[in-house]
C-alpha positions as CSV (number, residue, x, y, z in Angstrom):
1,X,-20.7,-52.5,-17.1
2,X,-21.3,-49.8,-14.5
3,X,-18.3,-49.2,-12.3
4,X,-18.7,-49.7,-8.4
5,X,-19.1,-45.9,-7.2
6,X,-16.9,-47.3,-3.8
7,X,-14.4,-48.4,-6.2
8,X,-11.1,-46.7,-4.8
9,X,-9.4,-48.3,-7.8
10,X,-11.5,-45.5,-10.4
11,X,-9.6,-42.3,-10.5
12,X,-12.1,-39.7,-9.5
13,X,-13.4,-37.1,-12.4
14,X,-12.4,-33.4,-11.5
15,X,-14.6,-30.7,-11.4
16,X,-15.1,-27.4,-9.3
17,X,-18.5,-26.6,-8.2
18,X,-20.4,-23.8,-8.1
19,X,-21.9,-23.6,-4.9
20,X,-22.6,-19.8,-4.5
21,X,-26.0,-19.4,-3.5
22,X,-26.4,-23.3,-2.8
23,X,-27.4,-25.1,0.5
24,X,-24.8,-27.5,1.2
25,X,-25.2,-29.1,4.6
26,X,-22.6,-30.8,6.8
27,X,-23.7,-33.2,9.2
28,X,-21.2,-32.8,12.3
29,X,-19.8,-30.1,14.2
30,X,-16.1,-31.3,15.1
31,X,-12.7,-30.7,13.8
32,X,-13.7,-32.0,10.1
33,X,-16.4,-28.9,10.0
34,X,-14.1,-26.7,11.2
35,X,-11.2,-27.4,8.6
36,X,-14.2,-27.4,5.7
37,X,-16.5,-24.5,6.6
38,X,-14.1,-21.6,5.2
39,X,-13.9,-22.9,2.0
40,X,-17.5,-23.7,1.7
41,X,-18.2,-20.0,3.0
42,X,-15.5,-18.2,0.7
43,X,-17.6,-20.5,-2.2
44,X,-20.7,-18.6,-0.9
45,X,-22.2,-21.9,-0.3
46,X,-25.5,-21.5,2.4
47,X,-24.1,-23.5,4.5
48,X,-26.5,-25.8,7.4
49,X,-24.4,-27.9,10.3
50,X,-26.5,-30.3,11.7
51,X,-25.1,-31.6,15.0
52,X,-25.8,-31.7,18.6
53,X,-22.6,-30.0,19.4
54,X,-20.5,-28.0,17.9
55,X,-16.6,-26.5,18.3
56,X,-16.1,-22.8,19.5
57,X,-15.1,-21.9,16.2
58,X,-18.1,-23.0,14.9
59,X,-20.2,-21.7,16.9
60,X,-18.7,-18.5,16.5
61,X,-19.5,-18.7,12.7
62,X,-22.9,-19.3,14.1
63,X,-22.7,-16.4,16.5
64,X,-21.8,-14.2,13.6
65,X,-24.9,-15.2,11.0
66,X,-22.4,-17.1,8.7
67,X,-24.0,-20.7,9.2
68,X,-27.2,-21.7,10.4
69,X,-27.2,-24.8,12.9
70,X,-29.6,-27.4,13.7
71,X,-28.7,-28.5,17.2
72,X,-29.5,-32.2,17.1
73,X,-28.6,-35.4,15.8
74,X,-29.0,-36.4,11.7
75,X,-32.5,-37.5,10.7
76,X,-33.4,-39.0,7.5
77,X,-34.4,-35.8,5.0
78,X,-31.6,-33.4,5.9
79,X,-30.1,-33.5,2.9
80,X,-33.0,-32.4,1.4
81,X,-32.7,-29.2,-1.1
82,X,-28.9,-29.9,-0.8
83,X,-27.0,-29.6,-3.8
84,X,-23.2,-31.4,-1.7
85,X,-23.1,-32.9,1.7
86,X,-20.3,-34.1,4.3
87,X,-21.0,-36.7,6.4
88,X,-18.5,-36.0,9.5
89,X,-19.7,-37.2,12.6
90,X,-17.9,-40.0,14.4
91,X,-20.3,-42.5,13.9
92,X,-19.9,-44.9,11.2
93,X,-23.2,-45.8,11.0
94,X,-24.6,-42.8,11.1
95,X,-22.4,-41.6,7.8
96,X,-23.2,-44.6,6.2
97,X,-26.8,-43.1,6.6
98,X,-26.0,-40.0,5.6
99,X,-24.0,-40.9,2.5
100,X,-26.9,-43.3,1.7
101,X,-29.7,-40.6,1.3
102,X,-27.5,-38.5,-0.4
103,X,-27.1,-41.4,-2.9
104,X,-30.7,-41.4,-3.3
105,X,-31.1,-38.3,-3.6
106,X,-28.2,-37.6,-6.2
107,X,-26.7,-35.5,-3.7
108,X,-23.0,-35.7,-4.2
109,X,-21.6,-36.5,-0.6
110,X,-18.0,-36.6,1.1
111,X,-18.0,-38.8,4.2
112,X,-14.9,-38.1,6.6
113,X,-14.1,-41.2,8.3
114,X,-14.1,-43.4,4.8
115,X,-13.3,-41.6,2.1
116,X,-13.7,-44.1,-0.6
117,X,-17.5,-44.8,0.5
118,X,-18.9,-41.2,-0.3
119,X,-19.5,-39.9,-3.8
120,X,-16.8,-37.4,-3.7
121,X,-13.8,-36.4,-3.0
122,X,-12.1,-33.4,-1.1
123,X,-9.2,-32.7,-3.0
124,X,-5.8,-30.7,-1.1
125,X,-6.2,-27.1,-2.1
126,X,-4.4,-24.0,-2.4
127,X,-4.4,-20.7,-3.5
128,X,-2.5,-18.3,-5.1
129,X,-2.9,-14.9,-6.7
130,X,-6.7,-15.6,-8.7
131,X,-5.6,-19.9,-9.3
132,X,-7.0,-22.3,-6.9
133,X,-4.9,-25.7,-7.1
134,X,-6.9,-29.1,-6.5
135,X,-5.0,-32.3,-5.8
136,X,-6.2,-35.7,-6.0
137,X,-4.6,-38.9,-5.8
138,X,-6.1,-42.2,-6.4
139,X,-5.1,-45.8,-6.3
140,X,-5.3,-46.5,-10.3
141,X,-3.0,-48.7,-11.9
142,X,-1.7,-51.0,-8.4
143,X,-1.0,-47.9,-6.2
144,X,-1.7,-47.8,-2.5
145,X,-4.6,-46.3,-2.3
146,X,-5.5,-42.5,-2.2
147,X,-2.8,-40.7,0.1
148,X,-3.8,-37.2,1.3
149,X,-0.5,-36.7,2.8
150,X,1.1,-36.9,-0.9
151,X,-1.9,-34.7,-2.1
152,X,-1.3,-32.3,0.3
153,X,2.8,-32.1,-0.5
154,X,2.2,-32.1,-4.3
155,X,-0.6,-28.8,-3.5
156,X,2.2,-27.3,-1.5
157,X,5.0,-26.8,-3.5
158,X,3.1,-26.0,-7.1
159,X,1.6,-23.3,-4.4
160,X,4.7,-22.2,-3.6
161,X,5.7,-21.8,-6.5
162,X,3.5,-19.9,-7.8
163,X,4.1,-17.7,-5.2
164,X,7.5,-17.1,-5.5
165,X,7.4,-16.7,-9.0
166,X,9.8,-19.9,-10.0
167,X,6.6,-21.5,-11.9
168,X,4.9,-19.3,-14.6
169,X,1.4,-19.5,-15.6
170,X,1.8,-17.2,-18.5
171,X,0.7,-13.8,-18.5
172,X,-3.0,-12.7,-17.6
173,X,-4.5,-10.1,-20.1
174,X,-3.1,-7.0,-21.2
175,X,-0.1,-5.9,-19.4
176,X,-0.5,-2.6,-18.0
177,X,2.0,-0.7,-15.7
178,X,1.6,-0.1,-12.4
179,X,3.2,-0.3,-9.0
180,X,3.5,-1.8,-6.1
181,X,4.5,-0.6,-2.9
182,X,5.7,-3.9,-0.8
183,X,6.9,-4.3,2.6
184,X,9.7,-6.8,2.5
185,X,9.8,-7.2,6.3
186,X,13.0,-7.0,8.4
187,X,15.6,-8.3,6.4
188,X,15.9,-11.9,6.3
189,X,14.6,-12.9,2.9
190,X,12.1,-16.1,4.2
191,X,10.0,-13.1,6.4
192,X,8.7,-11.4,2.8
193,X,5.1,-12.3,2.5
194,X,4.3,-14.8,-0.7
195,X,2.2,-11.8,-2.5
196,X,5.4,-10.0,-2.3
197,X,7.5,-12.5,-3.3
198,X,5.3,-13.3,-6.6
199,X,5.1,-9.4,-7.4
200,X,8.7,-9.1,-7.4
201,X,9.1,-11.5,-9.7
202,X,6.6,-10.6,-11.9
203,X,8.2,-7.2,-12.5
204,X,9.8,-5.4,-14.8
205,X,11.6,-2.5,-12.4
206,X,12.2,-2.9,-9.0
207,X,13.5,0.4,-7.2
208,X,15.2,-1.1,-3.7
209,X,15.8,0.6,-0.3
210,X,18.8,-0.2,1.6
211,X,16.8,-2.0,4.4
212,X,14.4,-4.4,1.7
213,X,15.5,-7.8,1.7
214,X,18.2,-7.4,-0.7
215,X,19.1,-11.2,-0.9
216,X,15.9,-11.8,-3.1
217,X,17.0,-8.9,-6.3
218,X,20.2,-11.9,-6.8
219,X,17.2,-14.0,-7.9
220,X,15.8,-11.6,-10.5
221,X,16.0,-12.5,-14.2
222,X,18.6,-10.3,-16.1
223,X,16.0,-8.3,-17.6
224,X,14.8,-6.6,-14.8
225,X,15.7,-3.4,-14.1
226,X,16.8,-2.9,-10.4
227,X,17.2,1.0,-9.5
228,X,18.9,1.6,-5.7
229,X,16.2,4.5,-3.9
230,X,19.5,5.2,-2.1
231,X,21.4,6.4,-5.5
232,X,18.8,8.4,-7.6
233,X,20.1,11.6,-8.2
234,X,18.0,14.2,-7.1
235,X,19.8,17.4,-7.2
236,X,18.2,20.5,-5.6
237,X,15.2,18.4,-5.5
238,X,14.3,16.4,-2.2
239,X,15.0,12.5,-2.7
240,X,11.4,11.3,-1.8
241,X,10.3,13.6,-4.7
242,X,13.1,11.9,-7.0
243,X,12.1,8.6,-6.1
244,X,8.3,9.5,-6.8
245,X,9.4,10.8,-10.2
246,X,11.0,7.3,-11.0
247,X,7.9,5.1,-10.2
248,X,5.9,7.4,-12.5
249,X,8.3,7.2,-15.1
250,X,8.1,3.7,-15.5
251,X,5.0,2.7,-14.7
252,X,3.4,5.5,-17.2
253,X,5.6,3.4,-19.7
254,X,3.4,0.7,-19.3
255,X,6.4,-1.5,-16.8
256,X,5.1,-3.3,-13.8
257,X,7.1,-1.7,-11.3
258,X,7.6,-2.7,-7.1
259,X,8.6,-0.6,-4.7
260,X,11.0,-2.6,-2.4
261,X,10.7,-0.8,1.0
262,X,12.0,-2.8,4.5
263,X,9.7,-3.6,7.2
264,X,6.1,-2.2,6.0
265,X,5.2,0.5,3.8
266,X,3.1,2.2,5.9
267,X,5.1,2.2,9.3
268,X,7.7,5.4,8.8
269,X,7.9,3.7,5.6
270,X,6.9,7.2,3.5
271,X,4.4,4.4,1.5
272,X,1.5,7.1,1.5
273,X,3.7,9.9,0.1
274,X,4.5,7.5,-2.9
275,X,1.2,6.1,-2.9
276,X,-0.7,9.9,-2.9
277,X,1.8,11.0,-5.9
278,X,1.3,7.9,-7.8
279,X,-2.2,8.4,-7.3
280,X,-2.6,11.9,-8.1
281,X,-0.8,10.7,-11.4
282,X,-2.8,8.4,-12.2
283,X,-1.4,5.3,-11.5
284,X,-2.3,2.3,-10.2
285,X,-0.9,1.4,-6.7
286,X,-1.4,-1.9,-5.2
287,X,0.0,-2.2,-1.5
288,X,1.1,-5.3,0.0
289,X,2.1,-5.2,3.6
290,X,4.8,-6.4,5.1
291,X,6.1,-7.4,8.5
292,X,7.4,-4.6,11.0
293,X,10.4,-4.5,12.4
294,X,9.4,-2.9,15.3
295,X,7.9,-6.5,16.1
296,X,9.4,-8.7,14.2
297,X,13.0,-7.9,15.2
298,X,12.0,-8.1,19.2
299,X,10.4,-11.1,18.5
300,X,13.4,-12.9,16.6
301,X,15.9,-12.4,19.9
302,X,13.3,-13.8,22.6
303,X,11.5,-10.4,23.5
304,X,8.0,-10.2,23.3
305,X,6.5,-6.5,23.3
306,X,3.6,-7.6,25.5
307,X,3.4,-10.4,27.9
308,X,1.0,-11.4,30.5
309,X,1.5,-9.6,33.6
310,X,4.2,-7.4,32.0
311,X,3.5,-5.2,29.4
312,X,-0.8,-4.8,28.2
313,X,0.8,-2.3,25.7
314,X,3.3,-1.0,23.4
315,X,4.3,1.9,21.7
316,X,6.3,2.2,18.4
317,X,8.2,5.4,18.4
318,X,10.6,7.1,15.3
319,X,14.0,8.7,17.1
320,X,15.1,10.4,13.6
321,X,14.1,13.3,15.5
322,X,15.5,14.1,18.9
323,X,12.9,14.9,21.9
324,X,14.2,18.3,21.8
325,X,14.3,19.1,18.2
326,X,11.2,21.6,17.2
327,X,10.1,18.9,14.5
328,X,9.9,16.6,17.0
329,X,5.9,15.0,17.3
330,X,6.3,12.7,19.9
331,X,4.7,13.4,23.3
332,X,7.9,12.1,25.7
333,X,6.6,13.0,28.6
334,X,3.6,11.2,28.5
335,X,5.6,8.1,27.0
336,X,7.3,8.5,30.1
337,X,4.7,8.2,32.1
338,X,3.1,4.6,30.0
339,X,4.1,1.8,31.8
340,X,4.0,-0.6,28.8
341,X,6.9,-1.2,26.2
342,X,8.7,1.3,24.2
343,X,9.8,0.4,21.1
344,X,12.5,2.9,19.0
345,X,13.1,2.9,15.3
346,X,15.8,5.0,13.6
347,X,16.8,5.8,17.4
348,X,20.4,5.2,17.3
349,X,21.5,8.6,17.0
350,X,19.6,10.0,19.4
351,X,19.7,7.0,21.9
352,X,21.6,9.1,24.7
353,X,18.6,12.3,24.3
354,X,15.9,10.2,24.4
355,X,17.0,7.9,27.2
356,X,17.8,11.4,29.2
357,X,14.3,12.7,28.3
358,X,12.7,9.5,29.5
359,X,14.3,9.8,32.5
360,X,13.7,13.2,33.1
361,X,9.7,12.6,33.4
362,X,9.8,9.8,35.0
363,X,10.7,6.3,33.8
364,X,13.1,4.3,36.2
365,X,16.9,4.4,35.7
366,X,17.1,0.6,35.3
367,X,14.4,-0.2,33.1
368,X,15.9,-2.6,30.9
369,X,17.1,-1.6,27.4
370,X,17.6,-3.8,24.3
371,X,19.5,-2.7,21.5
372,X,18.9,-5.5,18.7
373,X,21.3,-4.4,15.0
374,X,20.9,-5.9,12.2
375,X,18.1,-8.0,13.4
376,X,16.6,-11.0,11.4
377,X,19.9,-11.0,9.5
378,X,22.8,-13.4,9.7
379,X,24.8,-10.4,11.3
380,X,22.3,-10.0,13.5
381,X,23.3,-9.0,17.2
382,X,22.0,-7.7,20.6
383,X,23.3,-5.5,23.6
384,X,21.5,-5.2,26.7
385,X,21.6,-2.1,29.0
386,X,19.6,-0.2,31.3
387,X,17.8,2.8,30.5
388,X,20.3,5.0,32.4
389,X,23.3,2.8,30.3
390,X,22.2,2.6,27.4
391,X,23.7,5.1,25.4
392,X,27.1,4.6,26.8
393,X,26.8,0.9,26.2
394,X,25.7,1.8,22.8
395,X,28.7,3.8,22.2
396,X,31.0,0.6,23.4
397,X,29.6,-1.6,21.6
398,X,29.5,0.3,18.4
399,X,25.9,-0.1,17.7
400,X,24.4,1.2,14.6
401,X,22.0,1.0,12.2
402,X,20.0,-0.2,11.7
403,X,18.6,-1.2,14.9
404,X,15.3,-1.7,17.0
405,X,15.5,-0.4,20.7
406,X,13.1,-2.2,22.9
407,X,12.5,-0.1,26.6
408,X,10.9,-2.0,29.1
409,X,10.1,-4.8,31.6
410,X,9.8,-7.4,28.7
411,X,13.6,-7.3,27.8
412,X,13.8,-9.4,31.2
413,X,11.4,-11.5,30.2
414,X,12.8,-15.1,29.1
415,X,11.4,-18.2,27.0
């Protein structure tokens, strides 16, 4: 006997479609379209919405030649051509309509405001690293009914895991070394992004600086190798060079190596010195950036770098050097002279210099100062001061590295 295609009760059969190159058209341009039309674009589906109005983001697809939109109501014969179709307007009649041609037309069809009258299904999906994870639940065998909210959990932590390594889908061709250079933001294990978190534990060597998130090596397996940047003896030769010779070393012998750095690789991280002498070695290098401190860290105590009316600008600066050192590269009199926010990394040392060079060319005695140590971490503190105070200040209160300096107007600024 033929089964009732409304029958909530069926469990639904999975399958991924192919849509690349297809005309799929969704009738309705509201909140539904918006939440759908990524995926549909990212499947290379040729997309039509056909509504009289549609939401700015939308529109913006439109705008930008992603879409193509016929402004009007539906009309029997849209779906023609169509290979899938959404009914999502917030008329039930008119999606009955809708879902109706497309059953005559063997179009297979979602419809938004009653799931269990279309033809199909939107399952909860995820992604991660190459997998894309479809959820469905269904109301077979007495349950309640298909619940998206339980869909939607079960996609988030399988995603989840994936990404942070703790579920293994077994390994994916030939293993072949390589490295990767990730940014493992300011400290606090939870701000690592999940491509860095899946690397790391995929690896088989993982050479740490002192500022990575070191929390997240206690949750390596025993087998990988975990080489401190900080202790690799280098002799005559300069440490960065030591360090490069490491991540050739192992990666030439075939291991999957990560490059633990703090913050982001590529912001006075050194990231393209290793990534030019892995390269020039032949090497592999895969780069996955992370989150800077020179942000972050501001942001975690309350202080935004820009704000409305405040700041239209900011400027991150390295004080390893001081302002009158002859290596020094930084323009301080024309930082002087911005009116925007200053932010200082590595600075500590040479907190008292560059306030006094600041000062010298121009920027006000009490511009506020924030000295933020250890930020993001469980130790994590701050110490306010002026521009003119803030070295002594510094000095009483013992602050040192690492630490993120924030000059300027937005220190005052409060949630």
């Amino acid at each position: 006997m033929p089964v009732n295609p409304g029958d909530a009760a069926t469990p639904a059969y999975p399958v991924g479609l192919r849509l690349a190159g297809r005309r799929v058209v969704l009738v309705g341009g509201g909140g539904v379209a918006q939440r759908r039309l990524p995926a549909l674009l990212a499947a290379g589906a040729h997309v039509t919405v056909v509504s009289p109005r549609v939401t700015p983001s939308v529109e913006a697809m439109v705008t930008g030649g992603e879409i193509s939109w016929e402004r009007r109501g539906y009309r029997e014969g849209d779906l023609a051509g169509a290979w899938y179709a959404l009914a999502a307007t917030d008329d039930p009649a008119v999606n009955a309509a809708i879902t109706a041609e497309a059953e005559s037309r063997r179009v297979w069809c979602v419809r938004a405001d009653d799931a269990d009258e279309g033809t199909a299904w939107t399952p909860a999906t995820g992604r991660s690293d190459g997998l894309t994870v479809a959820v469905l639940t269904s109301g077979v065998h007495g349950a309640a009914g298909r619940d998206p909210r339980r869909s939607a959990a079960i996609r988030d932590a399988i995603v989840a895991r994936l990404g942070d390594g703790t579920l293994v889908t077994g390994q994916r061709g030939p293993r072949t070394g390589g490295v990767a250079l990730v940014g493992g933001g300011p400290g606090d294990p939870d701000l690592i992004t999940v491509r860095g978190r899946r690397l790391l534990a995929e690896a088989d060597v993982v050479v740490a600086d002192r500022l990575g998130p070191r929390d997240l090596l206690d949750e390596l397996p025993p087998h990988v190798e975990i080489i401190d940047a900080a202790k690799i003896p280098y002799g005559r030769a300069m440490a960065q060079e030591a360090i490069n010779a490491v991540l050739v070393e192992h990666a030439k012998a075939g291991r999957a190596v990560v490059r633990l750095k703090g913050g982001d690789p590529f912001v006075f991280g050194r990231g393209m010195e290793e990534a030019q002498q892995l390269a020039a070695e032949g090497v592999e290098v895969t780069v996955v950036p992370g989150i800077s401190s020179s942000v972050s860290v501001p942001g975690a105590v309350g202080i935004p770098v820009t704000h409305r009316g405040v700041a239209h600008e900011f400027t991150v600066v390295s004080g390893h050097v001081a302002p009158d050192d002859a290596r020094s590269l930084v323009d301080w009199p024309a930082l002087a002279r911005l009116r925007g926010t200053l932010v200082l990394l590595m600075a500590v040392e040479n907190l008292g210099a560059i306030a006094a060079a600041l000062r010298a060319h121009g920027r006000s005695d009490d511009t506020p100062v924030a000295m933020i140590q250890e930020g993001t971490m469980a130790t994590e503190r701050r110490v306010d001061a002026t521009l003119a105070t803030a070295a002594e200040r510094a000095a009483a209160e013992g602050v040192r590295p690492p630490a993120v300096i924030v000059i300027g107007d937005v220190v005052a600024v409060n949630p």
